[in-house]
N, C-alpha and C positions, 0 to 999 in steps of 0.2 A: 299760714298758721291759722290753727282754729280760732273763731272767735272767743276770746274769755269772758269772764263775767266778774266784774268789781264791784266788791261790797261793801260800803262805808257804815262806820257804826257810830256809837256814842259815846265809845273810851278815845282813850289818847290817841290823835292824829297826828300820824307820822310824814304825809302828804311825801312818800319814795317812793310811789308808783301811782304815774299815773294816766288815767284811762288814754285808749284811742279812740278815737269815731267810729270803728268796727268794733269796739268793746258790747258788752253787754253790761247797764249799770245798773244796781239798786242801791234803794237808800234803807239804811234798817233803822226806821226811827228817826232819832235827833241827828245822825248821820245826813238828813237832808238837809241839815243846815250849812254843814260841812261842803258840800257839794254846792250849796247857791253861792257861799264865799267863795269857791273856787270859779264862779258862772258857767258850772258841771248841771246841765240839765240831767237828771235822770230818767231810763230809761220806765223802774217802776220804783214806787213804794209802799212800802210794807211796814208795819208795826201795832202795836196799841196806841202806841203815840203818848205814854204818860210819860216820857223825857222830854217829847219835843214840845208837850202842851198843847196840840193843838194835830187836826187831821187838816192835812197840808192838802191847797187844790190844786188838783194833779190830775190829766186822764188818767195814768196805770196807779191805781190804790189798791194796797189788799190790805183792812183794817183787820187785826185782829181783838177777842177779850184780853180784858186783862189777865183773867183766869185762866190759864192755857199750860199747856205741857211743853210748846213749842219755845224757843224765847225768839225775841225779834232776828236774831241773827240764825236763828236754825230754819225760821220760815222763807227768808234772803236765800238760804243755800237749796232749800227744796224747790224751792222757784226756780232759782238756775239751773237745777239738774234736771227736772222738768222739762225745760226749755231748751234741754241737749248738751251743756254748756260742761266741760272734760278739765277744765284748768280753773281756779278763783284766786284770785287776789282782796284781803282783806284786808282792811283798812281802821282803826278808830276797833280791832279788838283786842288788843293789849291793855295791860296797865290799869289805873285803876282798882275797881275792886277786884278782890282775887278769884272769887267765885265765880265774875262772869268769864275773869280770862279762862278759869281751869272750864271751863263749859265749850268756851271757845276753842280750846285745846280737844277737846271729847269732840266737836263737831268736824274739825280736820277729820280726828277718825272717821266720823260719819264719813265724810267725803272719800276718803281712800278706801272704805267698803263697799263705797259705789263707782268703783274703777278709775275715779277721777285725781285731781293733783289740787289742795289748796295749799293757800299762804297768810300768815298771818303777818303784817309789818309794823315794827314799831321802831320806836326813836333808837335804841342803841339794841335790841336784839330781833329776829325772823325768827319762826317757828314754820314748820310742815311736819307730815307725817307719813313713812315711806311703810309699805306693805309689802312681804314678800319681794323684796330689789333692793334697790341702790339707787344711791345720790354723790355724784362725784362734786366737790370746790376747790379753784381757784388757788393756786399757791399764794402766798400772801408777798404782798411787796416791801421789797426789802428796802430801810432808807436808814437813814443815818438819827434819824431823831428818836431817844427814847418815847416808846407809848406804851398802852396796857396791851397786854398780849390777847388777842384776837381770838378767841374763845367760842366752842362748840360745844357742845351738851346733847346727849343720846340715853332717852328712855325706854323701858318696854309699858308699849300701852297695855298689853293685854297681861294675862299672869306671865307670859315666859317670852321673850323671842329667842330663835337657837339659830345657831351657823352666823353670829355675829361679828364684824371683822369691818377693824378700823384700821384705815393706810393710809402714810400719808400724814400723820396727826403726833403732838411729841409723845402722849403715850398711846402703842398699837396696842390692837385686839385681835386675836384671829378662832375663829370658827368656838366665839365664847357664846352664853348663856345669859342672858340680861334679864333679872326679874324683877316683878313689878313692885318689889317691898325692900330692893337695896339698889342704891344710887351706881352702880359701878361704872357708868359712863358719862358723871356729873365733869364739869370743867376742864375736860380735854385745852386743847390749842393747835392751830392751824401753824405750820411751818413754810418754810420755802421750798416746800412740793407740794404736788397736787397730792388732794385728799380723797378720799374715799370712804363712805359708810354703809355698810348691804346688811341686810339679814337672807337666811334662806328660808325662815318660817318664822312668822311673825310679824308683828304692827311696830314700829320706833316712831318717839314722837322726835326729832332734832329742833333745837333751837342752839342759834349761831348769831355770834356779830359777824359786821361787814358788808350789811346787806344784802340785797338780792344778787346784786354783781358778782356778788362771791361763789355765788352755782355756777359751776360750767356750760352749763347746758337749759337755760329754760324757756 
């Protein structure tokens, strides 16, 4: 497996994935703090540093202005890709305020415009963003205790995705039209088959409970 690149931030830590020694880590900010309470040396850090208060001493630094176009999590993921790095796993960028998550969200895209796969983790939902493909999940396990129904959500990032088609899910889709101004693939749910979501042309953003475990294939 290629090396990935794990990027810790300074929203809610959901601490469901986490690094190997063959990983690649950054800290984006106050994210470094996150990382010493785990006794997660990083590999680099990056930010302004106006969450974390302070520019952390560290060999790999890349300070930025505060005045910037970039935000500390979009500089994290240029360094990784940079660096050759095809898969991320994020960490601490959910939740919170909304603006950063919906940025956070804009930056998967980034990422799947640069051929690559990220992940957003948080405490009760994941987010990624598929391009042109498909994402197959995990039939859900069946047991005897009433819970909330395990819930998947599918947007189009761009104005349109087309050749849309969801399997597998209680309510299917096939070869629909998903636009970027009406929700029509808001709160689906996972059943006891495997699932499947593709586009043939177009960006989706998915966001899913059940965690990562819940991808078949990652």
């Amino acid at each position: 497996m290629d090396r990935q690149c794990y990027i810790v931030g300074a929203g809610e830590f959901s601490g469901m994935w986490l690094p190997c020694q063959r990983d690649y880590i950054i800290a984006a900010d106050a994210g470094y703090l996150r990382l010493l309470e785990m006794n997660v040396e990083p590999d680099l850090v990056v930010g302004d540093f106006d969450s974390l208060g302070f520019v952390p001493i560290h060999p790999n630094v890349i300070q930025s202005p505060e005045e910037k176009d970039d935000t500390d999590m979009m500089i994290a993921v240029r360094e990784g890709l940079k660096r050759g790095h095809r898969r991320f796993f994020i960490d601490g960028g959910l939740g919170g305020r909304l603006d950063q998550t919906l940025a956070n969200c804009q930056i998967l895209s980034f990422i799947a415009e640069n051929g690559a796969q990220g992940f957003l983790l948080g405490h009760e939902m994941c987010a990624t963003v598929i391009k042109h493909g498909s994402m197959r999940f995990r039939a859900k396990i069946a047991n005897g205790d009433t819970v909330e129904p395990e819930r998947i959500s599918v947007f189009s990032v761009g104005d349109r995705a087309t050749g849309v088609t969801f399997s597998g899910l209680k309510y299917p889709l096939e070869n629909a039209v998903l636009l970027n101004y009406f929700p029509l693939g808001v709160s689906n749910e996972f059943t006891n088959l495997t699932a499947e979501v593709s586009v043939r042309e177009g960006t989706l953003l998915i966001i899913w409970s059940g965690g990562l475990e819940r991808i078949e294939a990652i």
